[in-house]
C-alpha positions as CSV (number, residue, x, y, z in Angstrom):
1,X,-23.8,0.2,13.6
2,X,-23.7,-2.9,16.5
3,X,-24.0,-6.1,15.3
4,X,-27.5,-6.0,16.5
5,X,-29.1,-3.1,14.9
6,X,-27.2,-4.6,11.6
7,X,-29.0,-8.0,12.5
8,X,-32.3,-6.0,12.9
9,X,-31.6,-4.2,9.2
10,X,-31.0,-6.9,7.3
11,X,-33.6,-9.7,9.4
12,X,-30.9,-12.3,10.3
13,X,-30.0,-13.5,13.8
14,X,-27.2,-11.5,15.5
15,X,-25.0,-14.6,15.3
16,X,-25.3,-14.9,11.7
17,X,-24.6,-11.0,11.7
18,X,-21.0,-11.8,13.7
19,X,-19.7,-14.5,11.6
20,X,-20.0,-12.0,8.5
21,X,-18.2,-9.2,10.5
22,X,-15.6,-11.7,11.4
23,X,-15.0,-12.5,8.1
24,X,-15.1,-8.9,7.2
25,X,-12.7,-7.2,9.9
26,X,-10.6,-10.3,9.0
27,X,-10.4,-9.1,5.1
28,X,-9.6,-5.2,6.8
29,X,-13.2,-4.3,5.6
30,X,-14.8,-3.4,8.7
31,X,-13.0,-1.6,11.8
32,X,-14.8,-2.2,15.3
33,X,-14.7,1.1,17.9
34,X,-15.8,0.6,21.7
35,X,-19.0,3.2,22.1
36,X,-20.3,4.0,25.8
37,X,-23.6,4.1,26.3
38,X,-25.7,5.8,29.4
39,X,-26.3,2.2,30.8
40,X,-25.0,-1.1,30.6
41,X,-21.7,-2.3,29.2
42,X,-20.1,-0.9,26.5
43,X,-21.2,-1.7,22.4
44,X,-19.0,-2.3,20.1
45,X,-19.6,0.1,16.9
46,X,-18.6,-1.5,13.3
47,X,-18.0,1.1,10.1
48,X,-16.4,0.2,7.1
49,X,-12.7,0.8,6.8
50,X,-10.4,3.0,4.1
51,X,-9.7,0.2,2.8
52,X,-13.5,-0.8,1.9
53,X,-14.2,2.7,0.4
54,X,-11.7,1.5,-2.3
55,X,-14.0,-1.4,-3.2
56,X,-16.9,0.9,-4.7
57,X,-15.9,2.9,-7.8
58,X,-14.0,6.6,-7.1
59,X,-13.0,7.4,-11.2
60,X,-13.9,11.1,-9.9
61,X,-11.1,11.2,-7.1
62,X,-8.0,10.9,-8.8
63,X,-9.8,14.3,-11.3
64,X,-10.9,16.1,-8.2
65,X,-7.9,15.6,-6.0
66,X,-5.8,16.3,-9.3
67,X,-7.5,19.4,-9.9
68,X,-7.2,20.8,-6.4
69,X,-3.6,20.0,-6.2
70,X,-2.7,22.4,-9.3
71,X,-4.8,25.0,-7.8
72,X,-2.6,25.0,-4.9
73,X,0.7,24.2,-7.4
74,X,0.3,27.2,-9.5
75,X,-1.5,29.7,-7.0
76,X,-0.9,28.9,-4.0
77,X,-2.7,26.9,-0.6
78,X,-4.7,30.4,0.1
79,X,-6.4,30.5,-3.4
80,X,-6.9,26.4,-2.8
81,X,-8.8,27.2,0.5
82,X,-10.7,30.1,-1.2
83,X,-11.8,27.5,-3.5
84,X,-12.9,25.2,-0.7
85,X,-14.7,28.5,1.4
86,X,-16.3,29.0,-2.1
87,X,-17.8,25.8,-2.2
88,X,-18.9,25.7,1.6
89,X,-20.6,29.4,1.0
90,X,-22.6,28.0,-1.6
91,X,-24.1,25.7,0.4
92,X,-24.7,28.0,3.5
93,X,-28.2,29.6,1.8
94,X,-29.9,26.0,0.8
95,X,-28.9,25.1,4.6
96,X,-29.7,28.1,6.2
97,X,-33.4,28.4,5.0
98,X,-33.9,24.6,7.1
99,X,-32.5,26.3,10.1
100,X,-34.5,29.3,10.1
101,X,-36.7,29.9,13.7
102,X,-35.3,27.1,15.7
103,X,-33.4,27.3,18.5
104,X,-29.5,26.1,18.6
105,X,-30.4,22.4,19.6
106,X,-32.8,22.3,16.9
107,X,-30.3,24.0,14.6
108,X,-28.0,21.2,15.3
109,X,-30.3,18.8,14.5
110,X,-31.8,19.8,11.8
111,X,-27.9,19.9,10.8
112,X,-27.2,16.1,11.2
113,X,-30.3,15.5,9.6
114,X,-29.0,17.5,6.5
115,X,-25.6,16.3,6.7
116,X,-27.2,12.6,6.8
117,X,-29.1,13.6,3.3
118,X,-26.1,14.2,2.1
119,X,-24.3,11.0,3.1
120,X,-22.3,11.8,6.1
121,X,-24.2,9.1,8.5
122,X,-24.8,12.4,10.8
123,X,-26.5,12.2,14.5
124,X,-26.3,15.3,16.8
125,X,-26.2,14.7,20.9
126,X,-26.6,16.6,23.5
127,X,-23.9,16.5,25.6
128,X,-23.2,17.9,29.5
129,X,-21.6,21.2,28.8
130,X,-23.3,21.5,24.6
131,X,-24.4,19.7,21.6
132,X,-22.4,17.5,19.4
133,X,-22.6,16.7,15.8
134,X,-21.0,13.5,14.8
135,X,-20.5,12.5,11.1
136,X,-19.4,8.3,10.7
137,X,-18.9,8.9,6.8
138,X,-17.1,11.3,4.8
139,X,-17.9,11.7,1.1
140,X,-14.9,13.8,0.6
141,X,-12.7,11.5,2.1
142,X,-10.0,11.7,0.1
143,X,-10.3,15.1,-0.7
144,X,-10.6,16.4,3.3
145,X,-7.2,13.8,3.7
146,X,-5.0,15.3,0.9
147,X,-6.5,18.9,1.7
148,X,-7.8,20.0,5.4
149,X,-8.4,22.6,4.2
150,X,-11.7,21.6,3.3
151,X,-12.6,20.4,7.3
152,X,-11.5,23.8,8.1
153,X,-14.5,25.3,5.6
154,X,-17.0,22.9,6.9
155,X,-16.3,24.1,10.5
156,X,-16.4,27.8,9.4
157,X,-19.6,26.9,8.0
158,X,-21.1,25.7,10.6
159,X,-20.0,28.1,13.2
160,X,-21.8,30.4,10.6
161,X,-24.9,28.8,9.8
162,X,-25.4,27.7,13.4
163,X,-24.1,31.4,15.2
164,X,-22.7,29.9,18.1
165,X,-18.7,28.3,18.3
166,X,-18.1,24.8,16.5
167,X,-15.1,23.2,17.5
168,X,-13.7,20.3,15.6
169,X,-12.3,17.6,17.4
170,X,-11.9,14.4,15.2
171,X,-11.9,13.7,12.0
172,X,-12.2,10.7,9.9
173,X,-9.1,12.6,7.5
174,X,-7.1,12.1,10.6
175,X,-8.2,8.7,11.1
176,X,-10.4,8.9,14.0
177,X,-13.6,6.7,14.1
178,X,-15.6,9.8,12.8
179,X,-16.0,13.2,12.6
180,X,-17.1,14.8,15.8
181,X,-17.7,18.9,15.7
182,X,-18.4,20.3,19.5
183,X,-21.5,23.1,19.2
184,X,-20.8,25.5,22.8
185,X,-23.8,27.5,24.1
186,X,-23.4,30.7,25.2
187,X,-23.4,30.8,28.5
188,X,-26.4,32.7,30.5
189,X,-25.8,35.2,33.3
190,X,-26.5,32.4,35.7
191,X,-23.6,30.4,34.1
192,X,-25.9,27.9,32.6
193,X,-25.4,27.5,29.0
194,X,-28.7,28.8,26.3
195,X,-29.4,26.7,23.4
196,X,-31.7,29.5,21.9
197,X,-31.2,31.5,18.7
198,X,-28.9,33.6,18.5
């Protein structure tokens, strides 16, 4: 969020708001990204840093993480990413069903509002050329860092649920300020691009 929509959430002054992220960004809590917006000068974006995900309690990572790394020790990284597809699947119904008789923008939408339920932070866009979804948290953090495998699922998933090409070009794994997943139209006979069902 910028320092004034933080300001706005928590009813203090936007100054009051900048001394805490000083202090914060200062500790390594808070990273600040430069975000362009359609007018005026650019805002500057603040999200908690890996190193403040450490702060709240994770006892189930080190099971998880153990657990998937013996899958992929004893049977190998294809039965550890048929795990992960497993998991993804299982989700495709209970997402599906919200998606049902919109059109691909809505899709996408509808999407991010899911994925925000969930606690990803997700917003879609539209964008010249197609829709994008952008996700500023990852639950799985950990998981999707030690295992991509699990990004790779979640954009299968999508390109699924959503029929229509998903394209993942930054993650937070990676360490890029969030998770962005490109939605393409298909393109009409004209050459425009169609955001309707498929």
């Amino acid at each position: 969020m910028t320092a004034k929509a933080i300001a706005r959430e928590l009813g203090i002054t936007p100054v009051a708001v900048h001394k805490h992220l000083e202090a914060l960004e200062a500790d390594g809590l808070v990273e600040a990204t430069v975000r362009r917006q359609p007018r005026g000068r650019p805002a500057l974006v603040y999200q908690l840093s890996a190193r403040a995900l450490e702060v709240f309690p994770q006892g189930y990572r080190d099971l998880l993480i153990g657990l998937l790394n013996r899958v992929a020790e004893l049977h190998g990284p294809d039965e550890l990413y048929r795990l992960l597809a497993s998991h993804s699947q299982s989700l495709r119904e209970r997402y599906r069903i919200r998606l049902m008789g919109k059109d691909l923008a809505e899709r996408v939408r509808e999407l991010a509002r899911i994925r925000d339920e969930e606690g990803y932070m997700a917003v879609a866009r539209e964008e010249p050329g197609g829709l994008v979804l952008i996700e500023h948290h990852c639950p799985i953090y950990e998981i999707a860092r030690e295992h991509p495998e699990a990004c790779r699922c979640e954009e299968e998933l999508f390109t699924e649920i959503l029929g229509a090409p998903v394209r993942r070009e930054a993650t937070l794994a990676r360490g890029d300020p969030a998770c962005l997943y490109r939605i393409e139209p298909r393109p009409r006979a004209t050459g425009r691009p169609v955001f309707d069902s498929p």
